[in-house]
Backbone as CSV, one residue per row, in Angstrom:
resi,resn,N_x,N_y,N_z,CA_x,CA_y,CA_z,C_x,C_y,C_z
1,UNK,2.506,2.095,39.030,3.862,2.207,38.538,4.351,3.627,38.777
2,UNK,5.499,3.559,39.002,6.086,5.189,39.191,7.388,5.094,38.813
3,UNK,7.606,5.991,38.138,9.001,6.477,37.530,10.601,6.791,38.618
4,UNK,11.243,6.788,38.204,11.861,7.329,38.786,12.966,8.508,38.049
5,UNK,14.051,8.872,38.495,14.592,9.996,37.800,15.317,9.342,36.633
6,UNK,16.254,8.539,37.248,16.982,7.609,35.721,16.053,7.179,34.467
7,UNK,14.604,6.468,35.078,13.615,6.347,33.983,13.569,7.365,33.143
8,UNK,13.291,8.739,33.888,12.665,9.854,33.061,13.700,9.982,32.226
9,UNK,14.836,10.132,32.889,15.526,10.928,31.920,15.976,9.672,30.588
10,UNK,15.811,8.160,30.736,16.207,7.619,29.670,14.930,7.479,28.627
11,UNK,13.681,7.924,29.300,12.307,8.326,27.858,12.674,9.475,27.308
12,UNK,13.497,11.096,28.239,13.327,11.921,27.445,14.581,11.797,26.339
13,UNK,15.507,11.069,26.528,16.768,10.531,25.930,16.278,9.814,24.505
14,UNK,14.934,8.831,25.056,14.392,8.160,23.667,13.597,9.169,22.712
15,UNK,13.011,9.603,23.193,12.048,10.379,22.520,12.605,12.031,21.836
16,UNK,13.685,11.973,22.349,15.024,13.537,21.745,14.029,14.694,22.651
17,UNK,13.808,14.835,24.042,13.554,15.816,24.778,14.949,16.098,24.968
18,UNK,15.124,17.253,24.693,16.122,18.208,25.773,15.430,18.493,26.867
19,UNK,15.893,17.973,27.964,15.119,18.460,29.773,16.655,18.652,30.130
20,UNK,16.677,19.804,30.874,17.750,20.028,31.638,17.391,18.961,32.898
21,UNK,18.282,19.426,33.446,17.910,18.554,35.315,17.599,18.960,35.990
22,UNK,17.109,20.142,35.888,16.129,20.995,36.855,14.738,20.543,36.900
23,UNK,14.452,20.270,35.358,13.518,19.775,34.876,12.634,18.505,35.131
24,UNK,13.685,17.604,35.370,13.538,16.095,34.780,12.866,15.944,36.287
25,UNK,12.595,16.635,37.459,11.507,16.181,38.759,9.762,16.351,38.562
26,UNK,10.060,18.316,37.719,8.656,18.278,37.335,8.021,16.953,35.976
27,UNK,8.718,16.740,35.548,8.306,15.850,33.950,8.576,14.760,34.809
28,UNK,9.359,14.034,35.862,8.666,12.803,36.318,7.668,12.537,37.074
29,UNK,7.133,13.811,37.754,5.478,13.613,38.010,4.446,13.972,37.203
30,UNK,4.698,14.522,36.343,4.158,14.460,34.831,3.268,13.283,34.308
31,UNK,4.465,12.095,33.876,4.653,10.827,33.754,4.214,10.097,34.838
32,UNK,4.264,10.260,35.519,3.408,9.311,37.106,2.132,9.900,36.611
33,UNK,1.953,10.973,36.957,0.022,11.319,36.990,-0.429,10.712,35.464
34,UNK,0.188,11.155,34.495,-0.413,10.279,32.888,-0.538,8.391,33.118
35,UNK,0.173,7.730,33.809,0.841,6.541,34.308,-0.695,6.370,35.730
36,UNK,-0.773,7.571,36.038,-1.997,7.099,37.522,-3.304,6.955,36.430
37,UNK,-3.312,8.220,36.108,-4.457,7.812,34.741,-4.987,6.465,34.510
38,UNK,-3.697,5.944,33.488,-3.647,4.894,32.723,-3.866,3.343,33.457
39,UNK,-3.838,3.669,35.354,-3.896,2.460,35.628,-5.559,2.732,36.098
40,UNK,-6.523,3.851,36.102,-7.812,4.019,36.730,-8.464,4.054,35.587
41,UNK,-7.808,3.603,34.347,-8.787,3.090,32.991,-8.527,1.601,33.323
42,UNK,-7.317,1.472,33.399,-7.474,-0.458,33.355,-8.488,-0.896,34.463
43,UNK,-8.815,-0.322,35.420,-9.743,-0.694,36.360,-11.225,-1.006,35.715
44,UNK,-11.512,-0.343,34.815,-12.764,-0.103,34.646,-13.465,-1.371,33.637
45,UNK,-14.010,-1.781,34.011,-14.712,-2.766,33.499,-16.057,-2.608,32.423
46,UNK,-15.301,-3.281,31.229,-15.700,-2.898,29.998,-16.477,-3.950,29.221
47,UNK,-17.046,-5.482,30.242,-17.321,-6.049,29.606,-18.488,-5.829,29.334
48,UNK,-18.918,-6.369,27.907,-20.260,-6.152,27.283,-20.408,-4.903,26.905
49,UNK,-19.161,-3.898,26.682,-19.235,-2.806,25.687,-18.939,-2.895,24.429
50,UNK,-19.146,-2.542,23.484,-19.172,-3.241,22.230,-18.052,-1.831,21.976
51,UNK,-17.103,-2.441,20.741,-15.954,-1.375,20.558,-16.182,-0.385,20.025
52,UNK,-15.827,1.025,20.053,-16.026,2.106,19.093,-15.167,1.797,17.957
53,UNK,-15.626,3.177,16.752,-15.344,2.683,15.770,-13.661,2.981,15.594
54,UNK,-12.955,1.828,14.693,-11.639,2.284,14.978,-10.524,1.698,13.866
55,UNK,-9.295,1.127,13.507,-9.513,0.628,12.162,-9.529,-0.537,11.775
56,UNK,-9.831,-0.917,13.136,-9.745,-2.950,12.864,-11.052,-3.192,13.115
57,UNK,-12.216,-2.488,12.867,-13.220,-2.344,12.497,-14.329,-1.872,10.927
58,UNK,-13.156,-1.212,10.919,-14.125,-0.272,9.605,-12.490,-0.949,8.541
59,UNK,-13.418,-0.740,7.013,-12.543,-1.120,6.009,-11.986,0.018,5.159
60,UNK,-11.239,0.144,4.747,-10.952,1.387,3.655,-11.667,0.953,2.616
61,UNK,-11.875,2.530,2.326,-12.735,2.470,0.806,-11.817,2.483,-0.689
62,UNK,-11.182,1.655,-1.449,-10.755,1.347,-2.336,-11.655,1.934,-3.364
63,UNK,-10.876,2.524,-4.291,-11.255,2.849,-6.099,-10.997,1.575,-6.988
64,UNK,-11.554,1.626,-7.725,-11.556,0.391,-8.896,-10.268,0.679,-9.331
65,UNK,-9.311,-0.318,-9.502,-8.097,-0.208,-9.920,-8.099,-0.419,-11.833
66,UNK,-8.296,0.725,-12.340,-7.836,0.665,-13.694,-6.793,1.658,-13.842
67,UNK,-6.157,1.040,-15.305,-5.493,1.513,-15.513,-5.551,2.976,-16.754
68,UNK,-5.586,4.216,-16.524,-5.664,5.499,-17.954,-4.306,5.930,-18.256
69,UNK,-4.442,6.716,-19.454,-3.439,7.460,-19.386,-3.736,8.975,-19.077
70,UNK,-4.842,9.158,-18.655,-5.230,11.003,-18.394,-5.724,11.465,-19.301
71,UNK,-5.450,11.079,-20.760,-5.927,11.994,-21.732,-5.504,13.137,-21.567
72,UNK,-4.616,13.962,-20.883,-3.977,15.358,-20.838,-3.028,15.510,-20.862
73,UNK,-2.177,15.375,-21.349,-0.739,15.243,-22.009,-0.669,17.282,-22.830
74,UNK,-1.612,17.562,-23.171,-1.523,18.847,-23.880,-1.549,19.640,-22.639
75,UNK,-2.425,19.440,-21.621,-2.823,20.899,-20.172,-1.447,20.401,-19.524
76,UNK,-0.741,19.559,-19.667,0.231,19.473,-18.510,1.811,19.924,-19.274
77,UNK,1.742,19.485,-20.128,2.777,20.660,-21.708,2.805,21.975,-21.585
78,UNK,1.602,22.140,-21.429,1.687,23.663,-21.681,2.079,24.433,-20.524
79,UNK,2.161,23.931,-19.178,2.477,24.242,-17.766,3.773,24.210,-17.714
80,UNK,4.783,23.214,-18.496,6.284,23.424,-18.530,7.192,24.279,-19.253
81,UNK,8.267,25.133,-18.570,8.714,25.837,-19.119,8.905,25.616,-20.322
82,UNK,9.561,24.627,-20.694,10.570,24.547,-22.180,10.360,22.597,-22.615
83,UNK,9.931,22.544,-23.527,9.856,21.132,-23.871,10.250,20.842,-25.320
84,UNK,10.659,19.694,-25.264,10.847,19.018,-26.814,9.927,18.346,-27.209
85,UNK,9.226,18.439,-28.512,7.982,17.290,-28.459,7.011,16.732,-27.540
86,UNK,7.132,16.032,-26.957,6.270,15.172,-25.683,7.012,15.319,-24.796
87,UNK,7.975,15.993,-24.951,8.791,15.783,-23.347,9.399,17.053,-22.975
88,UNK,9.470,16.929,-21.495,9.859,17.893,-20.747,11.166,18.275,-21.201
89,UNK,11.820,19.569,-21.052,13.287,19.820,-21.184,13.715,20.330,-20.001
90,UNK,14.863,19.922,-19.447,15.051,20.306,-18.010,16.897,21.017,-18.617
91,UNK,17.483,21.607,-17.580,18.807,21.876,-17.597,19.331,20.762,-17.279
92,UNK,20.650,20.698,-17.974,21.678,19.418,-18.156,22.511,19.761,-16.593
93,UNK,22.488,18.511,-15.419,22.823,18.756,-14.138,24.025,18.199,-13.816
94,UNK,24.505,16.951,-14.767,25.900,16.576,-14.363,26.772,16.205,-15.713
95,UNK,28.181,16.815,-15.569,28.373,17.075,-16.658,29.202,15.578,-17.200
């Protein structure tokens, strides 16, 4: 596959490149050689390689979902400027 100039310039259009047009010849052989790459991996024959690890492989590790309240209600009080009782006091923002 190879690019051409209208291509380039409507990826760098998608992607918010500013390329002048001086530009947009070197960055479409850029895009060809990344593009030559990409077709001398599809060549390569991968059967009977088993996949590396990746995330449709491996599972996330989940925490037990309970529910606390912190028990710290006093260390996180004492960090705010100005409070009423249990609660924060902020400046009054709309009148």
């Amino acid at each position: 596959m190879s690019l051409d100039l209208a291509t380039t310039r409507r990826i760098a259009k998608l992607a918010r490149i500013g390329l002048e047009e001086h530009a947009l010849e070197a960055t479409r052989q850029k895009l060809n050689g990344i593009l030559g790459w990409i077709d001398q991996l599809a060549e390569v024959d991968v059967t009977g390689v088993p996949p590396m690890v990746g995330t449709e492989t491996e599972t996330l590790r989940q925490r037990e979902d309970k529910v606390t309240d912190g028990n710290c209600r006093d260390a996180l009080m004492a960090c705010a400027p100005e409070t009423s009782g249990p609660f924060y006091t902020v400046p009054k923002v709309v009148e």
